[in-house]
KEKE-3310 file (N, C-alpha, C; in steps of 0.2 Angstrom, whole numbers, plus 5000, padded with zeros to 4 digits):
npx = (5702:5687:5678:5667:5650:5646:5632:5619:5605:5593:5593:5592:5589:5604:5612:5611:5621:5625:5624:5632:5645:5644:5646:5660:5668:5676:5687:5695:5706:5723:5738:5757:5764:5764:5764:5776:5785:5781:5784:5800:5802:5801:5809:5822:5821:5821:5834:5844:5842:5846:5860:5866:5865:5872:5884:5889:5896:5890:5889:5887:5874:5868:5868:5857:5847:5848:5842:5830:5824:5826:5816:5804:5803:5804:5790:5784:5789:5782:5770:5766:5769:5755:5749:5752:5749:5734:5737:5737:5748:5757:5749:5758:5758:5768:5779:5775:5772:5787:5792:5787:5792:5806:5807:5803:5807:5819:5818:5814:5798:5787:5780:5772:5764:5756:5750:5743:5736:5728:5718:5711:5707:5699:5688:5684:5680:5675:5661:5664:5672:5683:5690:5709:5715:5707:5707:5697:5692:5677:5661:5661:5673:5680:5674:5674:5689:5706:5712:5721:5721:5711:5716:5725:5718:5710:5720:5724:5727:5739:5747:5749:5753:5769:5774:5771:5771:5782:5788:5778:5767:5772:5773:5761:5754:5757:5755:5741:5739:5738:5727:5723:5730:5728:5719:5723:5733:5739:5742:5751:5761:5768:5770:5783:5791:5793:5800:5811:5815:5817:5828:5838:5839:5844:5852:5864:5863:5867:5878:5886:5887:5895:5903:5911:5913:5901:5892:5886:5880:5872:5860:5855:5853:5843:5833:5830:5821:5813:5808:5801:5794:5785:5780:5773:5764:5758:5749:5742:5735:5726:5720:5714:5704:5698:5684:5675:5659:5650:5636:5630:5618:5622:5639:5647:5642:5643:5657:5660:5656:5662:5676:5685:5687:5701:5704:5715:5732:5744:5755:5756:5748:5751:5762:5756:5750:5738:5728:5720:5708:5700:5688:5683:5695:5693:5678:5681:5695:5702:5702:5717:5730:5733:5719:5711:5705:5699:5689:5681:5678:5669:5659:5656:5648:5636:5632:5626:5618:5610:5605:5609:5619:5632:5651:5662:5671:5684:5699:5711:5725:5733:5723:5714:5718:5720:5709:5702:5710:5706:5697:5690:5685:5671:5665:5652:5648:5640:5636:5630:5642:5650:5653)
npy = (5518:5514:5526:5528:5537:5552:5559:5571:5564:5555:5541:5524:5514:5506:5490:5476:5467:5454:5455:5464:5456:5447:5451:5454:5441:5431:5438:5437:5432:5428:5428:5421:5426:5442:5451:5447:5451:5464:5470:5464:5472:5488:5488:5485:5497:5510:5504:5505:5521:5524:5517:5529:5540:5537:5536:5550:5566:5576:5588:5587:5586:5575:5566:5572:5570:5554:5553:5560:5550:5539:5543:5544:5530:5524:5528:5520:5504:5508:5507:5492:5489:5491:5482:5470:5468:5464:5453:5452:5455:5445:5432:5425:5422:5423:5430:5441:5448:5449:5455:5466:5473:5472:5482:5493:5498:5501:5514:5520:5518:5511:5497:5486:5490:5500:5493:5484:5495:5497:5488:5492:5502:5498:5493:5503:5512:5529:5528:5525:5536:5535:5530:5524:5530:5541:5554:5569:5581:5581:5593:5596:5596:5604:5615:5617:5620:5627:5642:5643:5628:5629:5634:5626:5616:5620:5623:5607:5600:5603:5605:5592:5585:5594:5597:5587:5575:5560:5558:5564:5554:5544:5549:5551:5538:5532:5541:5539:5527:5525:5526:5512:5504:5499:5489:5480:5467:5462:5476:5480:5469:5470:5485:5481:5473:5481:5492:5485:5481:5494:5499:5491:5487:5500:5504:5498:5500:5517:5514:5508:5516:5527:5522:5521:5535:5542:5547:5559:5562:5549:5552:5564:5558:5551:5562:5567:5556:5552:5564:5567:5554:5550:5560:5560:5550:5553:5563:5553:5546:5556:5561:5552:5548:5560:5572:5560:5550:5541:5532:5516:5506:5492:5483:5482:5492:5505:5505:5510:5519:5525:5532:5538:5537:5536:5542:5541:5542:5527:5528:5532:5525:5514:5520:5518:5507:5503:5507:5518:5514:5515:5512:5499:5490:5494:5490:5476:5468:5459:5456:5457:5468:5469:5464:5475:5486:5478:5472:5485:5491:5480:5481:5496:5495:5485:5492:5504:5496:5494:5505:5511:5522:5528:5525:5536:5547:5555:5567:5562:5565:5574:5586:5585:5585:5598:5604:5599:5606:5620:5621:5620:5604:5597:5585:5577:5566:5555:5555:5555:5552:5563:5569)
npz = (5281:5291:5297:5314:5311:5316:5323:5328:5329:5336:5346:5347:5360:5369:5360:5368:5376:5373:5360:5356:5360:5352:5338:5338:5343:5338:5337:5348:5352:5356:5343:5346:5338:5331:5341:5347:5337:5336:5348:5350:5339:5341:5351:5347:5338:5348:5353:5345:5342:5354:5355:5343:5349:5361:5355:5350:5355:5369:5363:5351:5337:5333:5345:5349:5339:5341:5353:5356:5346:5351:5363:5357:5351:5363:5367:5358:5363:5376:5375:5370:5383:5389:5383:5388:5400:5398:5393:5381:5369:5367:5370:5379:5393:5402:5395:5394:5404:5409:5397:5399:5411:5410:5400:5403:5418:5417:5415:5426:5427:5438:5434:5439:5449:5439:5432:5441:5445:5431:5428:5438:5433:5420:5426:5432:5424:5417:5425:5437:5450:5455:5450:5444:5432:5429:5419:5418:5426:5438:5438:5454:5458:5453:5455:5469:5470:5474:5467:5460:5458:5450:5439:5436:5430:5420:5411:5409:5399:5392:5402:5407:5397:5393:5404:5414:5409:5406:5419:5428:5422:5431:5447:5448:5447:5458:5468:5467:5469:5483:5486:5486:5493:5505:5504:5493:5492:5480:5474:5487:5484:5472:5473:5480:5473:5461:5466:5470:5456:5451:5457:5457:5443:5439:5448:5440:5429:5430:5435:5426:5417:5424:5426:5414:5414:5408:5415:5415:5401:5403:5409:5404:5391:5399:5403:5389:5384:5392:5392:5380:5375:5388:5386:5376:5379:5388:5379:5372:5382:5385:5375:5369:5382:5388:5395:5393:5399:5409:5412:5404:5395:5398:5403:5391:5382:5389:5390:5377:5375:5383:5379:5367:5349:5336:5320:5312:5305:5296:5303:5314:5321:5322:5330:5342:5345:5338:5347:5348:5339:5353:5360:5355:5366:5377:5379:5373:5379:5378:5365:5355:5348:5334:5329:5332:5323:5314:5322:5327:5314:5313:5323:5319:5310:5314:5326:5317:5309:5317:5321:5332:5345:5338:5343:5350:5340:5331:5321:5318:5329:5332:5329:5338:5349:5351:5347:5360:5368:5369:5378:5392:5400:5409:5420:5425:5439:5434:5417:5403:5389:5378:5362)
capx = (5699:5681:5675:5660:5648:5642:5626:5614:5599:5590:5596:5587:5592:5612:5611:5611:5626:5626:5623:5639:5651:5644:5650:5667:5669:5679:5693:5698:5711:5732:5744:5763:5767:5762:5768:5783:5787:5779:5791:5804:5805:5800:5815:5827:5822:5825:5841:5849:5843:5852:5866:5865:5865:5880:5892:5890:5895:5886:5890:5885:5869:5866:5866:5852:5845:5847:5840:5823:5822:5824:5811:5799:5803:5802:5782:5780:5788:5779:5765:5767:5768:5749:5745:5754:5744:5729:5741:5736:5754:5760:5746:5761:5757:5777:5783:5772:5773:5793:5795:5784:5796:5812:5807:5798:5810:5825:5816:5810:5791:5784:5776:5767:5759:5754:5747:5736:5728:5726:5714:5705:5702:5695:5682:5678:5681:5667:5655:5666:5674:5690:5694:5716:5716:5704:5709:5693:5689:5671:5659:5661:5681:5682:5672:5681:5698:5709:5713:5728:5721:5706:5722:5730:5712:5709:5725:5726:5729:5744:5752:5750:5760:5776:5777:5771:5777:5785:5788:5770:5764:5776:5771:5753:5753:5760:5750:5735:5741:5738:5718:5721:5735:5728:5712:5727:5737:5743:5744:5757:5767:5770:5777:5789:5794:5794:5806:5818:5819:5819:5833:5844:5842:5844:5860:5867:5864:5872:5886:5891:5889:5899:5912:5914:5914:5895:5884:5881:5877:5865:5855:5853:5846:5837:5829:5826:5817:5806:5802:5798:5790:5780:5775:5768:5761:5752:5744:5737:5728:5721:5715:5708:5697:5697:5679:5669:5658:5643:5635:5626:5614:5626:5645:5648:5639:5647:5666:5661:5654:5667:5683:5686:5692:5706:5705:5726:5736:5747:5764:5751:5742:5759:5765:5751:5749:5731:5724:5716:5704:5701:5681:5684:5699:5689:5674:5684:5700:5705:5707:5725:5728:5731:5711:5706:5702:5693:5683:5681:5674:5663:5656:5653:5643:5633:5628:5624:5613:5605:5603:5612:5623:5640:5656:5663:5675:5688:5698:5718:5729:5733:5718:5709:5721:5721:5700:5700:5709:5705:5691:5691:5677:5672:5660:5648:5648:5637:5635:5632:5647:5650:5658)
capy = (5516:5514:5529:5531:5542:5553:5564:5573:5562:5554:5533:5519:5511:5501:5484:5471:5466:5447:5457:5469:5453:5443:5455:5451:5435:5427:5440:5440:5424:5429:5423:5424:5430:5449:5454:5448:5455:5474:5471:5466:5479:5494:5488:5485:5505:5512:5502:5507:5526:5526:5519:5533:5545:5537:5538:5557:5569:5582:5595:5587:5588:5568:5567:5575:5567:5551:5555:5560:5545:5535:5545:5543:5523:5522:5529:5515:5501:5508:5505:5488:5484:5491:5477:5465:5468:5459:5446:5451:5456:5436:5428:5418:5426:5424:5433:5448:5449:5448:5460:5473:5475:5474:5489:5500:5497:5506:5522:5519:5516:5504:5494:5481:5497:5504:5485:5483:5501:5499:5483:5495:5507:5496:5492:5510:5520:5531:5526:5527:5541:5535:5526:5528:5534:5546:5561:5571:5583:5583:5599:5599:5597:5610:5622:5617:5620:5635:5647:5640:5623:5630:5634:5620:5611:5623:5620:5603:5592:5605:5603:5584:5584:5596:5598:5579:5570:5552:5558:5568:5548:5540:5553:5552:5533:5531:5545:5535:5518:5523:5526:5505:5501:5496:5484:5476:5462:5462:5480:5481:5466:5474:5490:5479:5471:5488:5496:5482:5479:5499:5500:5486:5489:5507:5503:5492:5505:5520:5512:5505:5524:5531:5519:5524:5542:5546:5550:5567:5559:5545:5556:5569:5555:5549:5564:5570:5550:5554:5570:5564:5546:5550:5568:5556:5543:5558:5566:5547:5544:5561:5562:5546:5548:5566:5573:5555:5548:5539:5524:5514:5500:5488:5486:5483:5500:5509:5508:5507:5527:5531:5531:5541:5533:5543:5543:5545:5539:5519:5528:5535:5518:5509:5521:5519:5499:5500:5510:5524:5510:5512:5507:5494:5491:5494:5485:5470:5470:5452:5459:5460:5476:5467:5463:5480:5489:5475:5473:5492:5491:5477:5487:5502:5490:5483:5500:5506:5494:5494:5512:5512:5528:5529:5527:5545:5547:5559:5564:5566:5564:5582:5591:5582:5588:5607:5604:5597:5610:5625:5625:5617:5601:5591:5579:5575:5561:5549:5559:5553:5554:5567:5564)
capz = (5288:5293:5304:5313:5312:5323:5324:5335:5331:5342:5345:5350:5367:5369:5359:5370:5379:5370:5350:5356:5359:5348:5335:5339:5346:5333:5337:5355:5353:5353:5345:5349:5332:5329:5346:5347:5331:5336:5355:5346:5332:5345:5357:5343:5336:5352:5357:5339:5343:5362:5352:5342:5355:5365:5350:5350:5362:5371:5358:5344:5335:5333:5352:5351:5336:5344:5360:5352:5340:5359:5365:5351:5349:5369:5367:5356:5368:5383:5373:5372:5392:5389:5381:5390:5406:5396:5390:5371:5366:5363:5373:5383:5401:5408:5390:5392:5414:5412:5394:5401:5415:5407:5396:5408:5427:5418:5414:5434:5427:5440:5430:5444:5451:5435:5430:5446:5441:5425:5430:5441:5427:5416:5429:5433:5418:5415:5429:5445:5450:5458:5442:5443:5425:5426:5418:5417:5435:5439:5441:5460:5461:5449:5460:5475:5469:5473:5461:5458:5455:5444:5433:5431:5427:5415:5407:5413:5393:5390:5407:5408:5391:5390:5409:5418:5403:5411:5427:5430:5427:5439:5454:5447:5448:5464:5472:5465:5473:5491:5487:5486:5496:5508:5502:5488:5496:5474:5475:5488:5482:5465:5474:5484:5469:5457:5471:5471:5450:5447:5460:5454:5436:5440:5450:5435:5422:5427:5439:5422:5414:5429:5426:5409:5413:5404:5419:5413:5395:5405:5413:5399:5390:5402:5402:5383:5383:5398:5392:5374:5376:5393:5384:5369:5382:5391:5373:5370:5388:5386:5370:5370:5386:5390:5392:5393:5404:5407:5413:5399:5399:5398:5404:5385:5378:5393:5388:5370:5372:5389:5375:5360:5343:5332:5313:5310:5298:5299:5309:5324:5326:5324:5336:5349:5344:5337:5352:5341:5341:5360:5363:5356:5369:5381:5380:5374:5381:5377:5358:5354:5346:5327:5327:5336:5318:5311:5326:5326:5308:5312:5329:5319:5305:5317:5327:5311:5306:5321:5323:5339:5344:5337:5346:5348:5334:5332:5315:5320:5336:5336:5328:5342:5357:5350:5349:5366:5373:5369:5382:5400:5398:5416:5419:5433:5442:5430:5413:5395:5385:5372:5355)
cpx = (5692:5679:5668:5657:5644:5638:5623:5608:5597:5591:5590:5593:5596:5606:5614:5618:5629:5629:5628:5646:5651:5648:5658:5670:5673:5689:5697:5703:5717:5735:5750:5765:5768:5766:5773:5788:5787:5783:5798:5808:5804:5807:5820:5828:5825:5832:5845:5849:5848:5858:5870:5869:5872:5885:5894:5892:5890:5885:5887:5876:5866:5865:5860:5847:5842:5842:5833:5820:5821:5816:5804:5798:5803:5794:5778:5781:5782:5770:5760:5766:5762:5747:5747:5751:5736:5733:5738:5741:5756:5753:5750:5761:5765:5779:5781:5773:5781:5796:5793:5790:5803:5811:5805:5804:5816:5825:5812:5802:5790:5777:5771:5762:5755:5750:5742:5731:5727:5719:5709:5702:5698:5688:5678:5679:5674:5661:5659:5672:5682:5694:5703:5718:5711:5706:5703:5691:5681:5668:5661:5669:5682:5680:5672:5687:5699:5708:5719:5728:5715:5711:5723:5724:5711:5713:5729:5730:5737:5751:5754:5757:5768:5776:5774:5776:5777:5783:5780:5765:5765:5774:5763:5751:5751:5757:5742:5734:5738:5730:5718:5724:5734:5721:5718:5731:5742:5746:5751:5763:5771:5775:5781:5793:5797:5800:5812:5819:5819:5827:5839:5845:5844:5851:5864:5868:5867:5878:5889:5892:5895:5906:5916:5915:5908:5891:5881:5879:5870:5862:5851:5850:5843:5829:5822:5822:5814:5802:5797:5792:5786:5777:5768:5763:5755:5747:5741:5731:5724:5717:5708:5703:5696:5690:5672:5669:5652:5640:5629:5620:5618:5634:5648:5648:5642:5655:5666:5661:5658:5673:5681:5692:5694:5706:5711:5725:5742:5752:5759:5749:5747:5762:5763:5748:5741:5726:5721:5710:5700:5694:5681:5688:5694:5684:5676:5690:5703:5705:5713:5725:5729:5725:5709:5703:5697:5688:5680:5676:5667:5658:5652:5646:5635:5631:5624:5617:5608:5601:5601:5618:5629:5643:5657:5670:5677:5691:5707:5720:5729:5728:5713:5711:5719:5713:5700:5702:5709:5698:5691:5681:5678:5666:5657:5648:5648:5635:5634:5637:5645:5655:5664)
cpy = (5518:5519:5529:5536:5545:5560:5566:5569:5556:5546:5529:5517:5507:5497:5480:5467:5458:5449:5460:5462:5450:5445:5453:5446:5431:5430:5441:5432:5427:5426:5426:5428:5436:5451:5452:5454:5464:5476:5472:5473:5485:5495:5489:5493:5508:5510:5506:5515:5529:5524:5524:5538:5544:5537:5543:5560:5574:5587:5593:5585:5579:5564:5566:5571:5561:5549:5555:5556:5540:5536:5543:5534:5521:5522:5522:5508:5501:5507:5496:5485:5486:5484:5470:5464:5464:5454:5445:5455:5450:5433:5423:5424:5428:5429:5441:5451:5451:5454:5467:5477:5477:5480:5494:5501:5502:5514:5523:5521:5509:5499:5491:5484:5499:5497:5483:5490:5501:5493:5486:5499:5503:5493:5498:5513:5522:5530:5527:5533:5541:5529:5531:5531:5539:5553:5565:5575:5583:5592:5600:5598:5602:5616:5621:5619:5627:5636:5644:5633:5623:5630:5630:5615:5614:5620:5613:5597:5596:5605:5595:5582:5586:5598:5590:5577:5564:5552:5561:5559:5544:5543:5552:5546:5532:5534:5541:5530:5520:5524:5517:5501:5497:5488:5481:5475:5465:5471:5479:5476:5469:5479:5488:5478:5476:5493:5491:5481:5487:5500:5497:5487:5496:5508:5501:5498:5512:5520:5510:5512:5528:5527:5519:5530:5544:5547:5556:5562:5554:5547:5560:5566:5553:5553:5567:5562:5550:5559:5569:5559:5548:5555:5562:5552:5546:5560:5560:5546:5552:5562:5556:5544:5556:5570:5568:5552:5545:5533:5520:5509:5494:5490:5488:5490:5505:5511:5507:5516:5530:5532:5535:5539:5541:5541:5545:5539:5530:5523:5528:5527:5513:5511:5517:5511:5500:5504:5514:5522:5509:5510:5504:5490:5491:5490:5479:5468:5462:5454:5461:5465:5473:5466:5469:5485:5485:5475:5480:5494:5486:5480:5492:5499:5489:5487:5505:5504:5493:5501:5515:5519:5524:5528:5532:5543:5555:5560:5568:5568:5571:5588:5589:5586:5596:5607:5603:5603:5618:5627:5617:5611:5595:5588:5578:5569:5554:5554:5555:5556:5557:5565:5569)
cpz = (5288:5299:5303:5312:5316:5320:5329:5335:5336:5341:5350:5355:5367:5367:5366:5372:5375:5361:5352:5354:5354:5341:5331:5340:5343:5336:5344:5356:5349:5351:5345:5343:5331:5336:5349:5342:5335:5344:5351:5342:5335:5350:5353:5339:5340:5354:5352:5341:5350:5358:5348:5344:5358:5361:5346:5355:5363:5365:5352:5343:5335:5339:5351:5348:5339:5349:5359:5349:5347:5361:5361:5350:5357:5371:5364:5360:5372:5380:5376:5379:5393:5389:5385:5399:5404:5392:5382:5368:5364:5367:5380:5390:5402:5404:5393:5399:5411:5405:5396:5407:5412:5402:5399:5417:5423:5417:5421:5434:5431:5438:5433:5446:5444:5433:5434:5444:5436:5425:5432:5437:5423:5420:5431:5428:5416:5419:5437:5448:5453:5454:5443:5438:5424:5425:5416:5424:5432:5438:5447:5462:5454:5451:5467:5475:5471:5468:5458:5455:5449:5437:5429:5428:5422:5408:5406:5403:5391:5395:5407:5402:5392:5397:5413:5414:5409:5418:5429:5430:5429:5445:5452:5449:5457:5468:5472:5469:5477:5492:5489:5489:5502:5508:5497:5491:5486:5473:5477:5486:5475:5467:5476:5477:5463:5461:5471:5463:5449:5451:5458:5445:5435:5442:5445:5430:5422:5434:5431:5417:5419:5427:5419:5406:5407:5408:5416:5406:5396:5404:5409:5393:5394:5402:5396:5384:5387:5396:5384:5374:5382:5390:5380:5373:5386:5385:5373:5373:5386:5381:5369:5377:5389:5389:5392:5399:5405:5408:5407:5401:5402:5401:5396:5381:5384:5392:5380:5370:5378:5385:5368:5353:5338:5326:5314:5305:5301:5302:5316:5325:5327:5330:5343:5348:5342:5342:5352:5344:5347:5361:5363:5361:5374:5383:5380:5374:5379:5368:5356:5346:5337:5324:5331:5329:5316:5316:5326:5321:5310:5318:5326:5312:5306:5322:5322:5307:5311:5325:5330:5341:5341:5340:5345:5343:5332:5326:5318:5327:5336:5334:5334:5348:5355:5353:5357:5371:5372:5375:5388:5395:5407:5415:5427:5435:5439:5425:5406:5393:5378:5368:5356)
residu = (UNK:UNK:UNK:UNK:UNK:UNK:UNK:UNK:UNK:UNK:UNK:UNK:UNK:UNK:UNK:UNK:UNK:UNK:UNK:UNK:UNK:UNK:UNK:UNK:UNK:UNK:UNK:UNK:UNK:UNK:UNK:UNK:UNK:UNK:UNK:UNK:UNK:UNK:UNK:UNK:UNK:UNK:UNK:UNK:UNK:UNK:UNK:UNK:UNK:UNK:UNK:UNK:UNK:UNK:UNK:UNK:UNK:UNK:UNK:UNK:UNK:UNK:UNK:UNK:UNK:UNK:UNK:UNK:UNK:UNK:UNK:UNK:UNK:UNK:UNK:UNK:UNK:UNK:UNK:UNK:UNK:UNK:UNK:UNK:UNK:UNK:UNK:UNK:UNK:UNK:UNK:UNK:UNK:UNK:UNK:UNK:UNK:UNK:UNK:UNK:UNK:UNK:UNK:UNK:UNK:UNK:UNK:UNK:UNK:UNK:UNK:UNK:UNK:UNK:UNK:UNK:UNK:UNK:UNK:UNK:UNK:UNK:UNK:UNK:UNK:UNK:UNK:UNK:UNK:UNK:UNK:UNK:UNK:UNK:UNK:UNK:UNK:UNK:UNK:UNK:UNK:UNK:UNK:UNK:UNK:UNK:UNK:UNK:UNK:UNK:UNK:UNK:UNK:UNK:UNK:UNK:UNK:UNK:UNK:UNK:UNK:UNK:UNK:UNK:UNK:UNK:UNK:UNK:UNK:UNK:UNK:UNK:UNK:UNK:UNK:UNK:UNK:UNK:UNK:UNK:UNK:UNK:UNK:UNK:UNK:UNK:UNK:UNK:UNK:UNK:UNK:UNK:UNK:UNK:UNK:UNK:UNK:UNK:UNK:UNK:UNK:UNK:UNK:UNK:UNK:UNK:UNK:UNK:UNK:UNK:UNK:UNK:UNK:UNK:UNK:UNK:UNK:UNK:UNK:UNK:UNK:UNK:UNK:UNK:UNK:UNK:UNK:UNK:UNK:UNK:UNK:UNK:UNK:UNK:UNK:UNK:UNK:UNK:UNK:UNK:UNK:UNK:UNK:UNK:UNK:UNK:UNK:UNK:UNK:UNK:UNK:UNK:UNK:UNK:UNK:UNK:UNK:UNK:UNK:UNK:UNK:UNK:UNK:UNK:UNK:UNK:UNK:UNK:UNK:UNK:UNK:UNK:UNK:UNK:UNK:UNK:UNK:UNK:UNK:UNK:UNK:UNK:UNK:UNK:UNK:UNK:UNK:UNK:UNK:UNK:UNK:UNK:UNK:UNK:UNK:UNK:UNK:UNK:UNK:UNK:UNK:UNK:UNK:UNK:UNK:UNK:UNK:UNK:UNK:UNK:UNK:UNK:UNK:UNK:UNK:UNK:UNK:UNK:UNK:UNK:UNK:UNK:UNK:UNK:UNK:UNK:UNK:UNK:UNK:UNK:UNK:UNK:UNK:UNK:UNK:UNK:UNK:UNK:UNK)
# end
């Protein structure tokens, strides 16, 4: 893998908003193949691991087994309905709108909700401050907070993980929405529609545990897969933006340097569909995640030779989290991003 490279010295001025896409421009065209296949094979690992799980009992250790191979093949799913909000999972709109949901309504992620703000985010990330995905507090909400909330900011990437997890970004979502509630006609139909498909699939699934006498079984996966798969889905958003920010020249160079790329190995980037990758991602979100490396390679080429800054660049999912938190980092308003 091609990483960039990053230095202190001094860069000549964002290229040109035309020479960024230009770049790429080849690779921002879906087709249905690849992401079928990486829906497919992500739903079929988790189904087999719940299988798994239900054909132990409580007491036994392949329960549990199970239950964590779910949770781990759920992270990579939930992935998936990322991509499928920019309809670069198959390119077929209906496939990607209707799989995202059957994969995310039974774990009661409401997807609609989380699909209108994730549109919002890609508009403010790094420039506007009531971006839904912003996990970064500023200077001046850091020294307004109690003490209590000074706490949890400090310790806020270790909390997000082993205590939000799933649930921490279903209440977070949700809490977020009502900043938009009322100016999104699409907003609020999504929640209509999110409350009545998590309720009825929700009903279906464990009225038919109850009737087989496995409600405690349900729920106890329900939760090791929410605490597993949300934990993983929380370490991703965070490492990949936590810390940047920054209006550029361009919108281009703006989300090329608001996002942090991860040097891993092929299971992480399998996991996390290509999104390591994320400035690219960012800036050109109609890249479906199989061209987000090359693009990436050609991006960092083409900064290079143009003796433009680097993307920030990072070397490892979890030497990155540990680096990241061992020290509170906030951001002002409008800041250049740090690598």
């Amino acid at each position: 893998m091609t990483a960039a490279k990053m230095n202190s010295e001094s860069r000549v001025a964002d290229l040109p908003g035309q020479v960024l896409n230009r770049t790429i421009a080849d690779l921002q065209i879906t087709r249905p193949g690849p992401g079928l296949w990486r829906y497919l094979s992500a739903m079929s690992l988790m189904f087999v691991s719940l299988a798994i799980a239900f054909n132990y009992g409580l007491d036994s250790s392949m329960f549990y087994i199970g239950a964590v191979l779910a949770g781990i093949f759920f992270a990579a799913v939930g992935v998936t309905t990322h991509d499928a909000i920019h309809h670069t999972l198959t390119g077929m709109s209906w496939f990607d709108e209707v799989s995202a949901r059957v994969a995310t309504w039974g774990v009661l992620w409401p997807h609609g909700v989380y699909s209108e703000l994730h549109k919002l985010h890609h508009k403010m990330n790094g420039v506007d401050m009531r971006d839904p995905e912003r996990v970064t507090y500023t200077n001046e909400e850091y020294e307004s907070a109690s003490a209590l909330r000074k706490f949890l900011i400090r310790n806020q990437l270790w909390l997000a993980v082993f205590v939000g997890g799933g649930i921490g970004m279903i209440i977070g979502h949700l809490l977020r929405s009502g900043r938009f509630m009322k100016q999104s006609k699409a907003l609020r139909r999504e929640l209509f529609f999110d409350i009545l498909g998590i309720g009825a699939v929700n009903g279906l699934l464990y009225g038919l545990a109850a009737a087989h006498g496995e409600l405690t079984k349900a729920v106890i996966l329900y939760i090791i897969v929410e605490r597993i798969g949300g934990g993983l889905l929380q370490f991703r958003a965070h490492i990949e933006h936590y810390g940047l920010a920054g209006k550029r020249a361009n919108y281009f160079s703006t989300q090329l340097h608001a996002c942090r790329n991860i040097e891993t190995n092929a299971a992480m980037s399998w996991l996390f569909n290509g999104l390591n990758f994320h400035s690219i991602h960012h800036a050109f979100p109609k890249v479906p995640f199989y061209h987000l490396e090359e693009a990436h390679v050609r991006m960092t080429k083409t900064l290079d030779k143009e003796g433009a800054e680097s993307m920030p660049q990072a070397k490892g999912y979890i030497r990155t989290f540990l680096s990241l938190a061992k020290s509170m980092r906030l951001i002002n308003s409008v800041q250049t991003p740090q690598p």
